[in-house]
mmCIF file of the N, C-alpha and C atoms, coordinates in Angstrom:
data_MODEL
# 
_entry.id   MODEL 
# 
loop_
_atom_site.group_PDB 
_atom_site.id 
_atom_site.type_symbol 
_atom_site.label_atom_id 
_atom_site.label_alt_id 
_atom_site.label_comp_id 
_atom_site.label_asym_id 
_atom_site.label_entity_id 
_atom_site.label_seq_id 
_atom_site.pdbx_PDB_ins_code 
_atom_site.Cartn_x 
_atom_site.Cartn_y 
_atom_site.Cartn_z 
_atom_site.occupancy 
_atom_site.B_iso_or_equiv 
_atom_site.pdbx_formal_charge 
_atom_site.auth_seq_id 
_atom_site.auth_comp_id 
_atom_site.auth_asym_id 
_atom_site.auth_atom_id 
_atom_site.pdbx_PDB_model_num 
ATOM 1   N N  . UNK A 1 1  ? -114.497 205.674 -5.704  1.00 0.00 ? 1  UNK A N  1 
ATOM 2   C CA . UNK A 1 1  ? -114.355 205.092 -7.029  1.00 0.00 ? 1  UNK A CA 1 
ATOM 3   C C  . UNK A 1 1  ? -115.098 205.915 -8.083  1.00 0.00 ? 1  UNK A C  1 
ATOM 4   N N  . UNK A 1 2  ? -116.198 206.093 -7.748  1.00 0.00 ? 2  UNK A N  1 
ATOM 5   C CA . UNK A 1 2  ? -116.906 207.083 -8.665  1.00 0.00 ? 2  UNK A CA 1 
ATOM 6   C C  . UNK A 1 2  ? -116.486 208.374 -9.081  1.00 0.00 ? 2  UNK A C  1 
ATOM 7   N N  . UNK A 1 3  ? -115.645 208.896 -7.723  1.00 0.00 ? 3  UNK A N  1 
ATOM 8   C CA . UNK A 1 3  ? -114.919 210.328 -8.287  1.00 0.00 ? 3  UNK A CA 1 
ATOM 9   C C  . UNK A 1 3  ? -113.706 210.301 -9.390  1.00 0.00 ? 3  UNK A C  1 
ATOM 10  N N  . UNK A 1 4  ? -113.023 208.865 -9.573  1.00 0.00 ? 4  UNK A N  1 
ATOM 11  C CA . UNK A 1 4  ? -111.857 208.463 -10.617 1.00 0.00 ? 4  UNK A CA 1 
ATOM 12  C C  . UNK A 1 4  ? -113.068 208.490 -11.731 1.00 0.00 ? 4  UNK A C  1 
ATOM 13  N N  . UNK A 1 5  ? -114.227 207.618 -11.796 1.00 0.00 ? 5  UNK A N  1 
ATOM 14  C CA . UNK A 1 5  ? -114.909 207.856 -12.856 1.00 0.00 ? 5  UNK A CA 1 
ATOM 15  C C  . UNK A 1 5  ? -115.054 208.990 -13.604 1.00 0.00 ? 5  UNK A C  1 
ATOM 16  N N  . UNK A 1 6  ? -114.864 209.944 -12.811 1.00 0.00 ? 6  UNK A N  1 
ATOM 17  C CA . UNK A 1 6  ? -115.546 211.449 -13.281 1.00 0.00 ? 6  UNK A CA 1 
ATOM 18  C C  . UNK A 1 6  ? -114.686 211.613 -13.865 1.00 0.00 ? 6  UNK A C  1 
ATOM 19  N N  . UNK A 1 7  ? -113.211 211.645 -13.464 1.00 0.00 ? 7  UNK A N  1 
ATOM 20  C CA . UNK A 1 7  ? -112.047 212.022 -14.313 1.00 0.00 ? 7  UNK A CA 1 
ATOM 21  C C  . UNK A 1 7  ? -111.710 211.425 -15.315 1.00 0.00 ? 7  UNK A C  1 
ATOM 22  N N  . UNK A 1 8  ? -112.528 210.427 -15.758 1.00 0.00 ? 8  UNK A N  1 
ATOM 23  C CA . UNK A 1 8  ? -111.964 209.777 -16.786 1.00 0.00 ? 8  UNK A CA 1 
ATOM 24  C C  . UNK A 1 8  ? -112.001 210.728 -18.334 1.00 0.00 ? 8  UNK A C  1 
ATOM 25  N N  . UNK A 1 9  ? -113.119 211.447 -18.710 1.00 0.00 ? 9  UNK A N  1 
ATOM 26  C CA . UNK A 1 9  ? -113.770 212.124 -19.866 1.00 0.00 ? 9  UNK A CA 1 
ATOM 27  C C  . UNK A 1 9  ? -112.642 213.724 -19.749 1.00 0.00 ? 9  UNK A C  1 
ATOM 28  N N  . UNK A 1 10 ? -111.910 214.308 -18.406 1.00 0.00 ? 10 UNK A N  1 
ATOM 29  C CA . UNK A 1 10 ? -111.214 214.748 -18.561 1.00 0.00 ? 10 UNK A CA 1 
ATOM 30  C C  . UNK A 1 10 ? -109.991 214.326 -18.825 1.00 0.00 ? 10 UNK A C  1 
ATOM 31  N N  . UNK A 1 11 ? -109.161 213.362 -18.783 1.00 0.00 ? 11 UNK A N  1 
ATOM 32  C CA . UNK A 1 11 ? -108.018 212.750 -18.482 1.00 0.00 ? 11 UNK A CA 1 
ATOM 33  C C  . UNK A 1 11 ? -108.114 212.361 -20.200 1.00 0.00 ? 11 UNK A C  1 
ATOM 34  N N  . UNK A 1 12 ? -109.134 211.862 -20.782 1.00 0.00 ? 12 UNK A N  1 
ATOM 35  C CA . UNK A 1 12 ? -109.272 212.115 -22.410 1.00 0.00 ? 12 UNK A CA 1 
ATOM 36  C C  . UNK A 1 12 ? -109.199 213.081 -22.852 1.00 0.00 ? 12 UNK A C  1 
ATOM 37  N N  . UNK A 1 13 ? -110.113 214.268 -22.422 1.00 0.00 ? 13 UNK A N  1 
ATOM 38  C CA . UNK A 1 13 ? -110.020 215.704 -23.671 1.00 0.00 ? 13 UNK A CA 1 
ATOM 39  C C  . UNK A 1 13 ? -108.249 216.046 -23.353 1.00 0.00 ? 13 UNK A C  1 
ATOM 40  N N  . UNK A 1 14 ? -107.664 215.677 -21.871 1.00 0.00 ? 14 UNK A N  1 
ATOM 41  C CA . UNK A 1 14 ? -106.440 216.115 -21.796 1.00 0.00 ? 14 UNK A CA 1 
ATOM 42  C C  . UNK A 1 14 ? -105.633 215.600 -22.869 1.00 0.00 ? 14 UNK A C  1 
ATOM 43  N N  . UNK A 1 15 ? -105.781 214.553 -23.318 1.00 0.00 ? 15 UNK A N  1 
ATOM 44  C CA . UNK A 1 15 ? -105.108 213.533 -24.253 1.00 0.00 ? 15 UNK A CA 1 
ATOM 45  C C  . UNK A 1 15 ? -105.419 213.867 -25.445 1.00 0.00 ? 15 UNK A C  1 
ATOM 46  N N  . UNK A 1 16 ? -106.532 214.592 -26.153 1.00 0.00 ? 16 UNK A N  1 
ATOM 47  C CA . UNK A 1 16 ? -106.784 214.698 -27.245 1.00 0.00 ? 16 UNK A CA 1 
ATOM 48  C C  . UNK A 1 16 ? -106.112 216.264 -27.038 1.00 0.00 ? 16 UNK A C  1 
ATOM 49  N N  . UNK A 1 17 ? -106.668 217.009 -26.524 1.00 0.00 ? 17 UNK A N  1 
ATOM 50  C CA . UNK A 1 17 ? -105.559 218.287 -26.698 1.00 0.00 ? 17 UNK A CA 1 
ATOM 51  C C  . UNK A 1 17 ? -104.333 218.278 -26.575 1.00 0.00 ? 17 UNK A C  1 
ATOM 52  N N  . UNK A 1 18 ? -103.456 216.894 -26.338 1.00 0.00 ? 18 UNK A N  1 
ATOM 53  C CA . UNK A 1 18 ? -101.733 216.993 -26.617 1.00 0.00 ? 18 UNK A CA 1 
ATOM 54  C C  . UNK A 1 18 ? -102.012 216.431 -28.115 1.00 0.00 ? 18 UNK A C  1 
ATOM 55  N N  . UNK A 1 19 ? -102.668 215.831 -28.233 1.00 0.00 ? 19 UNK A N  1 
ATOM 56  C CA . UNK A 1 19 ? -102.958 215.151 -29.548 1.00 0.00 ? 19 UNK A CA 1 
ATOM 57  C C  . UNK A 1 19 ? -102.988 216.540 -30.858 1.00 0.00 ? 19 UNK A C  1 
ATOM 58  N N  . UNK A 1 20 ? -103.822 217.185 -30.348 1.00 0.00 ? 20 UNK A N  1 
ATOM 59  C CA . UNK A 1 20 ? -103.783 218.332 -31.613 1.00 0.00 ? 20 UNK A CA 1 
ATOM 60  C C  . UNK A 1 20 ? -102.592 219.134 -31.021 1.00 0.00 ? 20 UNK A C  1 
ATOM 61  N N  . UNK A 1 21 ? -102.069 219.445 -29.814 1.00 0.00 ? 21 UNK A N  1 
ATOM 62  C CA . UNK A 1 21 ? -101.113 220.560 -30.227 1.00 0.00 ? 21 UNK A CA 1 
ATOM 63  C C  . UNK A 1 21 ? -99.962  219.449 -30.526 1.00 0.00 ? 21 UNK A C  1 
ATOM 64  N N  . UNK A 1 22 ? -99.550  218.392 -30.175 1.00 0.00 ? 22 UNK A N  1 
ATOM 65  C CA . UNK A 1 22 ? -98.434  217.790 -30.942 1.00 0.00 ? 22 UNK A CA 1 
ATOM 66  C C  . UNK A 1 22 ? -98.549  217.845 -32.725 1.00 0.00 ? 22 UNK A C  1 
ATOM 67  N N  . UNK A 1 23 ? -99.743  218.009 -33.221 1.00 0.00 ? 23 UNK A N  1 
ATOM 68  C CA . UNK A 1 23 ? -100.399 217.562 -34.514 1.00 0.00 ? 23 UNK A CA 1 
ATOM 69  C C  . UNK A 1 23 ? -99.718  218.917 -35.045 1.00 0.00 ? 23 UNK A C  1 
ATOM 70  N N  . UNK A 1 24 ? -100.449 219.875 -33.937 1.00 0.00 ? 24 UNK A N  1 
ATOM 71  C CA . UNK A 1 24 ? -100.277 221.209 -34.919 1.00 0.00 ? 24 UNK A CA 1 
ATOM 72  C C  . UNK A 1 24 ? -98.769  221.880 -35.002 1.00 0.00 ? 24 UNK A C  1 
ATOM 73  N N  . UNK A 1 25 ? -97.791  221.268 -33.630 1.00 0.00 ? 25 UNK A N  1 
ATOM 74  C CA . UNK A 1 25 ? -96.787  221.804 -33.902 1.00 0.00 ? 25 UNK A CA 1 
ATOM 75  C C  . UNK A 1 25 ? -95.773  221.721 -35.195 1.00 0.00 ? 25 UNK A C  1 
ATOM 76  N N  . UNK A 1 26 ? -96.094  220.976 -35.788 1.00 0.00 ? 26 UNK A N  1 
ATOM 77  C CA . UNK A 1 26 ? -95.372  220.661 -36.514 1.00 0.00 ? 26 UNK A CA 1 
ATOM 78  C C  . UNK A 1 26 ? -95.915  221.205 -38.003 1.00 0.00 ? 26 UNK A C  1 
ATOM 79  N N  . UNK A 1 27 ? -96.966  221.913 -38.094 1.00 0.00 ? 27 UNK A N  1 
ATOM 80  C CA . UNK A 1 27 ? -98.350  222.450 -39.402 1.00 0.00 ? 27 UNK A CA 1 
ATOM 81  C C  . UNK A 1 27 ? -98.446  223.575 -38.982 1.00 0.00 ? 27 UNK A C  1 
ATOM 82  N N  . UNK A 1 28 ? -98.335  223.973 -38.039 1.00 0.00 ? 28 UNK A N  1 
ATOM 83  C CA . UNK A 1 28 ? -98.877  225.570 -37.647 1.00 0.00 ? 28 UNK A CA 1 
ATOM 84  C C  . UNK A 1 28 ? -100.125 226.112 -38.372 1.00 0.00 ? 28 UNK A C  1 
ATOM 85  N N  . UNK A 1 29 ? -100.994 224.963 -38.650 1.00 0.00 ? 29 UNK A N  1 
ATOM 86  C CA . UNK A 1 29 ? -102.509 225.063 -39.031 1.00 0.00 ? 29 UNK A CA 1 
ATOM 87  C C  . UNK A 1 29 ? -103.247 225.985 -38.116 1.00 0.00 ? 29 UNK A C  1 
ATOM 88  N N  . UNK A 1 30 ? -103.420 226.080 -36.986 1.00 0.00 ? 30 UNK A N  1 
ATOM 89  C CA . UNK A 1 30 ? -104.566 226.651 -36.212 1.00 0.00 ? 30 UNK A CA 1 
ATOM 90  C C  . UNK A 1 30 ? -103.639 227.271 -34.737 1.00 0.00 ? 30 UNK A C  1 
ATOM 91  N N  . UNK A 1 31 ? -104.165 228.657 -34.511 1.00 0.00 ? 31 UNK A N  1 
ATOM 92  C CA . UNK A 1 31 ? -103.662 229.305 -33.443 1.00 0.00 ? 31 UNK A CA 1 
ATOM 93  C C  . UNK A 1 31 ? -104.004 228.536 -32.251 1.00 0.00 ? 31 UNK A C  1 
ATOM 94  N N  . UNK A 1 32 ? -103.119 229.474 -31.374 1.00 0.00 ? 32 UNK A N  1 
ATOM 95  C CA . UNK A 1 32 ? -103.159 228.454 -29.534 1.00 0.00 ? 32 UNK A CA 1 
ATOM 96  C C  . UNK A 1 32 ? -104.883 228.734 -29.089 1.00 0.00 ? 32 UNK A C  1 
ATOM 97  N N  . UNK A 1 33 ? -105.589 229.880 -29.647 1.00 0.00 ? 33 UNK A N  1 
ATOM 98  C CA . UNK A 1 33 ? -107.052 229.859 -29.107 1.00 0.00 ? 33 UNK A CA 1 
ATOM 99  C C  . UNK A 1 33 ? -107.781 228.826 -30.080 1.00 0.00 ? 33 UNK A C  1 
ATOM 100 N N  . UNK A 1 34 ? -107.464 228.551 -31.239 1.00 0.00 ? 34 UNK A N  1 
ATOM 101 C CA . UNK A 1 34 ? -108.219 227.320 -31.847 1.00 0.00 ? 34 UNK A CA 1 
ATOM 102 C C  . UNK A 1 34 ? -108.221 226.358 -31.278 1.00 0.00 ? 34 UNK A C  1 
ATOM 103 N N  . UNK A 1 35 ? -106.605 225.655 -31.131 1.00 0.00 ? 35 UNK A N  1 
ATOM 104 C CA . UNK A 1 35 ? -106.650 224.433 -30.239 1.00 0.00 ? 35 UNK A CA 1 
ATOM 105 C C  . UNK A 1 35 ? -107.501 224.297 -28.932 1.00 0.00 ? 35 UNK A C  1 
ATOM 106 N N  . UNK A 1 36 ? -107.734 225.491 -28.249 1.00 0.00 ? 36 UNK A N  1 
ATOM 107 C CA . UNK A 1 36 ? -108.430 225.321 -27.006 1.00 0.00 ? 36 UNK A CA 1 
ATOM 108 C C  . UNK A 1 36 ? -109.698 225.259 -27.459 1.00 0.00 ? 36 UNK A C  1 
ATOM 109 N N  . UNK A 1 37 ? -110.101 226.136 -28.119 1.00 0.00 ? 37 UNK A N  1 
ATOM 110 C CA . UNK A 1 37 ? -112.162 226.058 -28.835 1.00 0.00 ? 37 UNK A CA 1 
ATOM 111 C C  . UNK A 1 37 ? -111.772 224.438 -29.112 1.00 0.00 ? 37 UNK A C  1 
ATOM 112 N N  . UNK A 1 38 ? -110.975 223.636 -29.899 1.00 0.00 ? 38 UNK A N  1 
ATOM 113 C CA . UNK A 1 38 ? -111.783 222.678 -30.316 1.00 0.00 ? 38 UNK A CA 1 
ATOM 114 C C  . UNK A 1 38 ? -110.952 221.589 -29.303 1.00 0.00 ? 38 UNK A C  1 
ATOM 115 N N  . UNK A 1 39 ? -110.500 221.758 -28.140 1.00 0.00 ? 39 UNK A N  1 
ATOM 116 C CA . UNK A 1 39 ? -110.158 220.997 -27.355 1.00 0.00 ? 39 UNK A CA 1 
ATOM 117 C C  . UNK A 1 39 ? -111.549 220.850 -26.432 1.00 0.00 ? 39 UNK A C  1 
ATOM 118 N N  . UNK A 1 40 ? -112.160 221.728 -26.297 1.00 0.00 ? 40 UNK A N  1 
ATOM 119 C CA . UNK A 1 40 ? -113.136 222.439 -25.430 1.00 0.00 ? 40 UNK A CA 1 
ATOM 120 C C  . UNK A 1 40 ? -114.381 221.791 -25.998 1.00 0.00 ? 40 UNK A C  1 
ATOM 121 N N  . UNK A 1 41 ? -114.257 221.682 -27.222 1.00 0.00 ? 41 UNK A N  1 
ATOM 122 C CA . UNK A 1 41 ? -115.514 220.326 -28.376 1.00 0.00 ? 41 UNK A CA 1 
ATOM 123 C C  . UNK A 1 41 ? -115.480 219.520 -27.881 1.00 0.00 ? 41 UNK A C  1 
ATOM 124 N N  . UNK A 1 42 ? -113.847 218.748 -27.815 1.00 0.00 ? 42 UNK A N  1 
ATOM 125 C CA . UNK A 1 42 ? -113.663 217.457 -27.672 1.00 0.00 ? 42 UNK A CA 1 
ATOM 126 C C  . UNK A 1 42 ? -114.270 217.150 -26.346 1.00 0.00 ? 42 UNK A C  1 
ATOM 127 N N  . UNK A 1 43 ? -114.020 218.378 -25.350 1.00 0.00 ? 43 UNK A N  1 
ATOM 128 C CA . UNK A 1 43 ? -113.967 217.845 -24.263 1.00 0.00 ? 43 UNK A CA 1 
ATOM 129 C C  . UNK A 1 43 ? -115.745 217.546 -23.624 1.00 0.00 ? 43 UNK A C  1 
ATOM 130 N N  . UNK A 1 44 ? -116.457 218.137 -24.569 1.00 0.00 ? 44 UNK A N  1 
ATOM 131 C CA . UNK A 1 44 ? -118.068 218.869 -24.331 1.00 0.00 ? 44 UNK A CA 1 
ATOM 132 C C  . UNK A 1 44 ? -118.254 217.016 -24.873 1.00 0.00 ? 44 UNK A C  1 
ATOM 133 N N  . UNK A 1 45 ? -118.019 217.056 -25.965 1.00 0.00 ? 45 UNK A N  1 
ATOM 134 C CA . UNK A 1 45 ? -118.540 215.551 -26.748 1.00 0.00 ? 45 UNK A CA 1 
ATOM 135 C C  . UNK A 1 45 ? -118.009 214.154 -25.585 1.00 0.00 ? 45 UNK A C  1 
ATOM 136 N N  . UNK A 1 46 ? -116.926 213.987 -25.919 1.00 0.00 ? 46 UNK A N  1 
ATOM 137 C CA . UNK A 1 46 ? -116.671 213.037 -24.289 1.00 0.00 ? 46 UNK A CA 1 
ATOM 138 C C  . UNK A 1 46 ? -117.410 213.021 -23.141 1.00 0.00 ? 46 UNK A C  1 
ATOM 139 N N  . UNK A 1 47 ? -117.560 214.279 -23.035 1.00 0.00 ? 47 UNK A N  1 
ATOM 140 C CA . UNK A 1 47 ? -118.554 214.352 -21.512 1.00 0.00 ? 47 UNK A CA 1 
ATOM 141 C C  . UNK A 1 47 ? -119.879 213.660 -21.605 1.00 0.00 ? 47 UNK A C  1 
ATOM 142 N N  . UNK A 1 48 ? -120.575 214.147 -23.068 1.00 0.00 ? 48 UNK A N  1 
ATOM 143 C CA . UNK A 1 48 ? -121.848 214.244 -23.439 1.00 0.00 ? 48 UNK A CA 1 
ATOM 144 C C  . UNK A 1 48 ? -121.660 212.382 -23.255 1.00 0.00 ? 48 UNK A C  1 
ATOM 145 N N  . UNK A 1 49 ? -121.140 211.431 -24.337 1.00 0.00 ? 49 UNK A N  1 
ATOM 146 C CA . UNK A 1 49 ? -120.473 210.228 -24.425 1.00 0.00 ? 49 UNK A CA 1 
ATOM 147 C C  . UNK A 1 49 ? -120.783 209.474 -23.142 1.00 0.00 ? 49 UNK A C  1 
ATOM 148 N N  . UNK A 1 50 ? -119.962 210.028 -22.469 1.00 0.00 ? 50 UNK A N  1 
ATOM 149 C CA . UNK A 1 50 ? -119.750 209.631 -20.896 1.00 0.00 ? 50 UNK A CA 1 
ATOM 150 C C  . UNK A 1 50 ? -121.194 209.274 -20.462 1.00 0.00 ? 50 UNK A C  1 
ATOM 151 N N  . UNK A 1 51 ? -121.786 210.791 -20.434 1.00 0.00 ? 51 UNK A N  1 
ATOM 152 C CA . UNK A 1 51 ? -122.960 210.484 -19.884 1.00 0.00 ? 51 UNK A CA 1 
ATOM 153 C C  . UNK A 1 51 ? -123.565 209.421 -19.850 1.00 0.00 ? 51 UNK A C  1 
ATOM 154 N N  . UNK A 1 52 ? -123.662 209.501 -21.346 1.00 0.00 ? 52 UNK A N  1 
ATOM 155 C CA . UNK A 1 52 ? -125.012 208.219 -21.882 1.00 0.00 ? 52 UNK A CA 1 
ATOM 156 C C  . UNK A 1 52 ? -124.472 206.991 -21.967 1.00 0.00 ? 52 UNK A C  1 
ATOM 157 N N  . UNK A 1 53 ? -123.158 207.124 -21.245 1.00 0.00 ? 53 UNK A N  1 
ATOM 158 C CA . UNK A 1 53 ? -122.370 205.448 -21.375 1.00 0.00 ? 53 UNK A CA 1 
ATOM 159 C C  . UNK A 1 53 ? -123.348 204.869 -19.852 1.00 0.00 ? 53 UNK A C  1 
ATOM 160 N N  . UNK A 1 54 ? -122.871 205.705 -19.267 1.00 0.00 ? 54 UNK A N  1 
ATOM 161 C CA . UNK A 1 54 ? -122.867 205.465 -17.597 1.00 0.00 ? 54 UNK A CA 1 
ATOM 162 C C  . UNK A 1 54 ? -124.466 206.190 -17.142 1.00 0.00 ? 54 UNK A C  1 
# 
């Protein structure tokens, strides 16, 4: 059970990075290495989150 836990903070940044490239496809605001740097935020901050939830 605890190992589904772990996946949870990934199974989010996964969700927030369809979130910006669905966002961006349509803006062509920020290149495919942006989306990953700030998918890679999202995914650092969730984790961090996580932590101090649990």
């Amino acid at each position: 059970m605890s190992t589904l836990l772990a996946l949870v903070p990934l199974a989010a940044a996964a969700l927030v990075g369809w979130l910006f490239y669905s966002f961006n496809r349509s803006r062509r605001w920020f290149s495919m290495g942006e989306l990953i740097f700030w998918d890679a935020i999202a995914l650092v901050i969730l984790q961090l989150v996580w932590l101090i939830w649990f």
